[in-house]
N, C-alpha and C positions, 0 to 999 in steps of 0.2 A: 790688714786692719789692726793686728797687734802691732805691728811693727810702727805705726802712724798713732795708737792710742799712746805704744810710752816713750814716745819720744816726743808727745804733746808737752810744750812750753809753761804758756799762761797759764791763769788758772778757768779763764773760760772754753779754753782748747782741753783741759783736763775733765773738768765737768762735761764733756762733751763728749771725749772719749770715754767716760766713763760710763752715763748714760747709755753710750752704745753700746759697751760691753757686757753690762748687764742686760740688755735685749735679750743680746746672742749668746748670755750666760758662759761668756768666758772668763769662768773661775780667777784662776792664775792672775790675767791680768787684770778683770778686777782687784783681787787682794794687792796688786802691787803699786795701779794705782789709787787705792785708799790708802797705802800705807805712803806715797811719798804725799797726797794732799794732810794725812793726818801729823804726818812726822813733822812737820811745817811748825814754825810758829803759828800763835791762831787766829793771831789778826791775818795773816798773808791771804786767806779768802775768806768770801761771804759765806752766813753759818748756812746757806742753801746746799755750797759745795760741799762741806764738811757735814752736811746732814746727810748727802751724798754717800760720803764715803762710809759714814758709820751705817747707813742702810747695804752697803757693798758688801759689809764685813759681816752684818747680819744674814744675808742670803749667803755668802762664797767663805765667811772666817772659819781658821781653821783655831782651835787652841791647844797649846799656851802662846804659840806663835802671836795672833793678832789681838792677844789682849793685853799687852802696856800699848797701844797704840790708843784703846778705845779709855784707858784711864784719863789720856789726856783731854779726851772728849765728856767725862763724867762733869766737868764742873761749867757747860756750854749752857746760858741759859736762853741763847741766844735765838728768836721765834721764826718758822716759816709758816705758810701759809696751808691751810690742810690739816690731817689727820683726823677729826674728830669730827663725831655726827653733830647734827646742825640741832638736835633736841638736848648736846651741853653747852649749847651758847658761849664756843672755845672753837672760835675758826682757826687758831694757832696750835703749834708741834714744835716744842722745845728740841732743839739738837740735841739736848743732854739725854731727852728720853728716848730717842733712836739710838744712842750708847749703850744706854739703859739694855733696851732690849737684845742688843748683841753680845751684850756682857753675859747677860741671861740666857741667853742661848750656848753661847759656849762654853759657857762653866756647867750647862748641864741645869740646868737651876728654873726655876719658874716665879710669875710675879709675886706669888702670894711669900715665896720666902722669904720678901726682902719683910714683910712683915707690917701689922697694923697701920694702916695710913690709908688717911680717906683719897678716895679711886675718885676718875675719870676715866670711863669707857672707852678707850679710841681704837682708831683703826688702822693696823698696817697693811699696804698691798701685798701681801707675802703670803700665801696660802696657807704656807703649815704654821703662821705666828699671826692669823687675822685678829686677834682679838688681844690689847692691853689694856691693863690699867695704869696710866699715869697718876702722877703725884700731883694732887691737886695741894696741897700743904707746900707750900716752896722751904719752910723752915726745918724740913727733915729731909731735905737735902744731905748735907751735911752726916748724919746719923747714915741716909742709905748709902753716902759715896764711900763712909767709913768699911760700913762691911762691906761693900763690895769691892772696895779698895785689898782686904783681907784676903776675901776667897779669890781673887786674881795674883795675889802674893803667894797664897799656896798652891795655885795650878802653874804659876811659873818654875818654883821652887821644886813640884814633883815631877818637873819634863826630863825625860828619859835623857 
């Protein structure tokens, strides 16, 4: 199964493999392939696979290792289908805020520090991270990719 996930081609054979890796919760090669679908230019797949990946990195990321990979995914505003309960009338999940949360997870860090900005309740399937608050304000994008652009500069900078 690992040997058939990374040596998957397309990018529907990678989402595919990926999918199953994450089932079977093999770490490693999840991380390895989130890191070749993220390392990618971002048009090369659809933001489903890339939302993929950045959910890969949120269950399996290690840091400081996979976090310039999730930088490149901060500025994704790209929609899938899902995440959020049906009582915020937001059937959609921006890629960027699956980034979002894996950044947050492996910097150690929680929603509330990215700081004042009006919330969206949503929900990721991940047990230990059910509960986000998305950025409903799209204009403090910008403002939250800055600090977290920051604190991803200093846990690269402090890797042993």
């Amino acid at each position: 199964l690992e040997s058939s996930a990374l040596t998957a081609k397309s990018g529907t054979d990678l989402q595919q493999s990926l999918s199953v890796c994450m089932l079977y919760r093999l770490r490693e090669v999840c991380r390895a392939l989130a890191a070749r679908i993220l390392d990618d230019e971002p048009e090369t797949y659809p933001n489903r696979t890339i939302h993929l990946a950045a959910h890969a990195l949120l269950s399996f990321g290690k840091a400081p290792d996979d976090l310039p990979l999730l930088m490149k995914v901060l500025e994704n505003a790209g929609q899938i289908r899902g995440g959020y309960r049906k009582e915020e009338n937001r059937p959609y999940m921006e890629v960027r805020e699956m980034a979002l949360m894996a950044a947050l997870r492996l910097l150690g860090r929680r929603p509330q520090d990215i700081g004042g900005v009006d919330r969206v309740t949503g929900y990721c399937p991940i047990r230990r991270f059910t509960q986000f608050d998305a950025i409903r304000d799209s204009d403090r994008w910008n403002e939250i990719n800055t600090k977290l652009n920051q604190w991803i500069e200093e846990a690269i900078t402090k890797k042993p």
